[in-house]
C-alpha positions in Angstrom: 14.5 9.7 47.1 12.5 6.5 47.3 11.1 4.7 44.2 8.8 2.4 45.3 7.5 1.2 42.1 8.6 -2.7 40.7 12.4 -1.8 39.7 14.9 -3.6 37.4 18.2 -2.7 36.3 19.2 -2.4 32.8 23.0 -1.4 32.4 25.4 -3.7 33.3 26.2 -1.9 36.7 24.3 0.9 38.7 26.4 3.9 40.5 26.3 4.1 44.4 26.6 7.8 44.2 22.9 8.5 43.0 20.0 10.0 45.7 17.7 7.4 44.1 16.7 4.0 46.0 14.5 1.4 44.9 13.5 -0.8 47.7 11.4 -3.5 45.5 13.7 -4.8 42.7 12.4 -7.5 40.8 12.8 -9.6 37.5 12.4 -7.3 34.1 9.2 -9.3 33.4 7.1 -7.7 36.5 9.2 -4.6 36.3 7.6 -1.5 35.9 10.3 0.8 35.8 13.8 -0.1 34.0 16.5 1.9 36.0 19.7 3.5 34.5 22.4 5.6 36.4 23.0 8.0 33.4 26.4 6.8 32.1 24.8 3.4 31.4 21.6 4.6 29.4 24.2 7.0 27.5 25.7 3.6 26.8 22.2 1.3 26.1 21.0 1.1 22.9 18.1 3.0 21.3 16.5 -0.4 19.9 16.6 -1.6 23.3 15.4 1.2 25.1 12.7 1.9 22.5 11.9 -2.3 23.2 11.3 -1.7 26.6 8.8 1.3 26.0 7.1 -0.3 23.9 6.6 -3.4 26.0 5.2 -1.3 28.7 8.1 -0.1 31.1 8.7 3.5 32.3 12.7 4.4 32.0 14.1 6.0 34.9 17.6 7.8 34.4 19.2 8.4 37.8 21.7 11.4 37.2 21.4 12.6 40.8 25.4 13.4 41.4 25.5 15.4 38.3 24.5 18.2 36.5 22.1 18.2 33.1 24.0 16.0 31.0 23.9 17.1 27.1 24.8 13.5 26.1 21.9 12.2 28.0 19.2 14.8 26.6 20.9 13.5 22.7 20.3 10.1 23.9 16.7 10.9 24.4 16.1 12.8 21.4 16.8 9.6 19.4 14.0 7.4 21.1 10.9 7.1 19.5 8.4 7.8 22.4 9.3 9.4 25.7 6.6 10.6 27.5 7.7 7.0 30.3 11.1 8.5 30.1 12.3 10.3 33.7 15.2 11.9 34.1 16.8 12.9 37.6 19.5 15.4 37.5 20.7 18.3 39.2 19.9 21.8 37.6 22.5 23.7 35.2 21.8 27.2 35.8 24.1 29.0 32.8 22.7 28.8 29.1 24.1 26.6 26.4 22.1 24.6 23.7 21.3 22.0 26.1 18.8 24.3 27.9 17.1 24.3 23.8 17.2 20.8 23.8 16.2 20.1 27.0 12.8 22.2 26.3 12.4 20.6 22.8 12.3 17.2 24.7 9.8 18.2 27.6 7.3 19.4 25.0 7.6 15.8 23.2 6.8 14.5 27.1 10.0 13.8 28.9 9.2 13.5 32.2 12.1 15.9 34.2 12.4 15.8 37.9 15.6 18.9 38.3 16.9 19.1 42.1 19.2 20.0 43.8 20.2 16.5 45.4 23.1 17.0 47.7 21.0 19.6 49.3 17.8 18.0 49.4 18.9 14.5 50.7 22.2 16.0 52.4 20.6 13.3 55.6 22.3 10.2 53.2 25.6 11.5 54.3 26.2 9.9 58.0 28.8 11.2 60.2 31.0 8.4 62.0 32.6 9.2 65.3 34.1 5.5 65.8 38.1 7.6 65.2 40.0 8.7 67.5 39.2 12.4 68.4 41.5 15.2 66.6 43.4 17.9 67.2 41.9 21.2 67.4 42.6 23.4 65.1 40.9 26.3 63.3 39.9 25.1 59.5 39.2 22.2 57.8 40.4 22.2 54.1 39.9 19.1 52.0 40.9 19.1 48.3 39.9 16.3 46.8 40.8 15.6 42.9 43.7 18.0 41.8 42.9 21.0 39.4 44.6 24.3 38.9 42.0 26.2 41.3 42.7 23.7 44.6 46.3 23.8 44.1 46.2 27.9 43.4 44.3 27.4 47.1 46.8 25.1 48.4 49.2 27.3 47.1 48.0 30.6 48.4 47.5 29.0 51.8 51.0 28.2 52.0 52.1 31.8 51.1 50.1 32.8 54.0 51.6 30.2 56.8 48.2 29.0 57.1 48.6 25.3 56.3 50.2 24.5 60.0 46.4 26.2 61.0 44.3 23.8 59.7 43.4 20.1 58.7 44.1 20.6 55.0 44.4 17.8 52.4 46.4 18.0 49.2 47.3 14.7 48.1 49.1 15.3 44.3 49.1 13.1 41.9 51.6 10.4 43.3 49.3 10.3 46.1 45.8 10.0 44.3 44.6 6.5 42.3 45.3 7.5 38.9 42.2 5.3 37.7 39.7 7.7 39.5 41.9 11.0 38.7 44.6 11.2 36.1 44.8 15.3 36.3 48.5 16.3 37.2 49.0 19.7 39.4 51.1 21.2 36.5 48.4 21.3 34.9 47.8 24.7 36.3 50.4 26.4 33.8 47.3 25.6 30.8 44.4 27.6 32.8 43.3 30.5 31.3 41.5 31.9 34.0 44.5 31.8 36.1 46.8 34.9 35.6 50.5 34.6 34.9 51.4 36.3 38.6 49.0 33.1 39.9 50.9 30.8 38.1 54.2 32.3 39.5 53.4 31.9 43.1 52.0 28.6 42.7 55.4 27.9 41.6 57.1 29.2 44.0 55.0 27.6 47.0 55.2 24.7 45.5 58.5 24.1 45.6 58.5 24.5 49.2 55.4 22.1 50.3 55.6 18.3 50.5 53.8 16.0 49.5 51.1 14.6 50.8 49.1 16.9 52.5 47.1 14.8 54.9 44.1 15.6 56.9 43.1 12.0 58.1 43.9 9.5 55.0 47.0 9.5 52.8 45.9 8.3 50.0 43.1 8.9 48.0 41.0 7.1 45.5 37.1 6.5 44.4 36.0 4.7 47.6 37.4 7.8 50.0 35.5 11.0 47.6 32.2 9.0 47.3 31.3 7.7 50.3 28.5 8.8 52.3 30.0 8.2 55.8 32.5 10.6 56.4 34.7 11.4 59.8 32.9 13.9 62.3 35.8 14.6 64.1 37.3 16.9 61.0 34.2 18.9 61.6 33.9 18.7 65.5 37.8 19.9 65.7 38.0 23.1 63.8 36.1 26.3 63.7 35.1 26.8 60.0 35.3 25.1 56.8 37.2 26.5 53.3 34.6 24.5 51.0 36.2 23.9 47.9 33.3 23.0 45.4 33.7 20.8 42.6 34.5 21.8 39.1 31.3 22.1 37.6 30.4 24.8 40.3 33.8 26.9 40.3 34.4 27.1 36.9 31.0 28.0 35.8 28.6 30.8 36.8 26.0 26.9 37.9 24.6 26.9 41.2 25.7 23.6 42.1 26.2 22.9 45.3 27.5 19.2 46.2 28.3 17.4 49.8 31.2 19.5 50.1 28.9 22.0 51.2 26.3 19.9 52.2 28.2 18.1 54.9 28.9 21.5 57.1 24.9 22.4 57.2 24.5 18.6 58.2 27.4 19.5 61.3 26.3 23.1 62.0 29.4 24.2 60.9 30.4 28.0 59.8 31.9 27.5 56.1 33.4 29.6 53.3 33.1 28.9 49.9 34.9 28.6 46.5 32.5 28.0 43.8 30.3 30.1 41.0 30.0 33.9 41.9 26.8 34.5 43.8 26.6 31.2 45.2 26.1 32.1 48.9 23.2 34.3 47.8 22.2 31.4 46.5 22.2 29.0 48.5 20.9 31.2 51.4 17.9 31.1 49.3 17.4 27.9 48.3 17.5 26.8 51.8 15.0 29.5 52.8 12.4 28.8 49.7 12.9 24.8 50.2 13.0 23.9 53.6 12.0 27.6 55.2 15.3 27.1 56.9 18.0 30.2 57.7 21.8 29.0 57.3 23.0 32.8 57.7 24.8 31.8 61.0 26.8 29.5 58.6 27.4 31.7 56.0 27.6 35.4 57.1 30.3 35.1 59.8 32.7 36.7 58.3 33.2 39.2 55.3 30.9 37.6 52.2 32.0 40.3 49.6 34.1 37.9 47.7 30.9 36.1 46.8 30.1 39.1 44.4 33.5 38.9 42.3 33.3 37.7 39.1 36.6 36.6 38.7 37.3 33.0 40.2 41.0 33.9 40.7 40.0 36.6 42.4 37.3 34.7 44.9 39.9 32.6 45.6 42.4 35.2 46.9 39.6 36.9 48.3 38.3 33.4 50.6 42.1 33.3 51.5 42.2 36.7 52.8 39.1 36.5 54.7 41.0 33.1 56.1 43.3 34.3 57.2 41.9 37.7 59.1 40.0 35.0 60.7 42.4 32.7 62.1 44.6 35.5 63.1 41.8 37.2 65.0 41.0 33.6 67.2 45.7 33.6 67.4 45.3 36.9 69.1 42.1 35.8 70.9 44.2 33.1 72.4 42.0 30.5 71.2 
């Protein structure tokens, strides 16, 4: 989204992984609009913030990568004026006493501008072909940061012999920068939403995988999540995607779709999901009402059912299952 209006930024640095772009930067004097990504206006103080309302400048809070922040909206509520406050964020769909503040703040004239960002500016995302072409095989798997439902995936894949099927990346926490993700795959053994028979056949597969899984990198860190140009040829050499959404989606009933899922609409590429329940449905439509566009030939490939289970240990079995049915019906298809 381009802000073309006279920009300065107020916190001491400015995320890369916002949707928002501000071609004409100047000084603070002949700014109009004071920019924020939304951990640094959590962090800016009110006296400042009410300083630069009061001198004329409309605050612009760039939360573009995430969802409705509830220490943002408190941050708010202590200003003295906000009707020049805007606020970019993605929508939170489930209903917690944010929503109440949230509404209590519009009415006193926060300006809100809810998207769904990933979607909407999924074109920021470039896909580089300068690699060397890869192997074909039928899915494309990437993890990311470790958390009990990936490595119940990871794990579940393994029981299956589907790893050796697919570009799958599982890196662990030797192999991940602890500065950008300190979460440890035993970590699994404290989720409640993961039964006790889940937790014994993680165990069990996991003492049977090594370490690193790699897809095309080894390691990973910031810098590899949060880029926007990302390697084709993962896409171009497989037949479908198992998207593994990010926490904020999976482990809440939010619609909250992120690159992950982005990316494969970008490529044209059939996908599968693990994320809130009903998010296919939703997405379908979103797509439909926004851009008047039908993904179905993405999304309704193969049996969808799982998108209906409420249970996120369950719609992960479930995405597994229809995996591997899948691959096994291209193994006997000789492809």
């Amino acid at each position: 989204m381009i802000i073309n209006k006279k920009t300065f930024f107020g916190g001491k640095t400015y995320s890369s992984l916002g949707f928002l772009r501000f071609p004409n930067e100047t000084t603070l004097i002949d700014a109009e609009v004071v920019a924020y990504d939304f951990h640094e206006f959590v962090l800016t103080s009110h006296k400042k913030i009410d300083n630069l309302i009061r001198n004329g400048k409309s605050i612009y809070i760039d939360g573009t990568w995430e969802k409705l922040e509830p220490a943002v909206l408190e941050k708010i509520d202590g200003l003295l004026e906000i009707n020049s406050v805007h606020y970019f964020y993605c929508p939170k769909t489930s209903e917690d006493h944010s929503q109440v503040l949230l509404s209590k703040l519009i009415q006193r004239g926060l300006v809100c501008v809810p998207k769904q960002y990933f979607i909407n500016y999924a074109n920021y995302y470039i896909p580089a072909v300068n690699s060397a072409p890869m192997p074909r095989k039928s899915y494309l798997c990437l993890t990311g940061k470790v958390n009990p439902t990936r490595t119940f995936l990871i794990a579940l894949l393994s029981e299956y012999k589907l790893l050796q099927h697919g570009h799958v990346s599982y890196f662990g926490e030797n192999h991940t920068d602890p500065n950008f993700d300190p979460h440890k795959i035993d970590e699994f053994n404290d989720a409640d939403y993961l039964s006790r028979e889940a937790k014994r056949r993680i165990r069990k597969e996991l003492k049977q995988i090594k370490l690193p899984i790699i897809a095309d990198v080894n390691k990973f860190d910031g810098t590899i999540s949060h880029t926007k140009v990302f390697n084709a040829w993962l896409y171009f050499a497989v037949d479908f995607v198992i998207v593994v959404e990010t926490f904020g989606c999976t482990n809440s009933e939010d619609f909250f779709p992120t690159e992950k899922t982005s990316k494969c609409i970008l490529m044209n590429k059939k996908f599968i999901p693990i994320a809130s329940k009903g998010f296919l449905r939703k997405l379908k439509s979103y797509y439909m009402t926004e851009f008047n566009k039908d993904i179905s030939h993405l999304t309704d490939w193969c049996d969808t059912s799982f998108d209906n289970e409420s249970s996120l240990e369950e719609r992960v079995k479930r995405v597994v299952e229809v995996s591997h049915n899948e691959i096994n019906k291209r193994i006997a298809q000789g492809k």
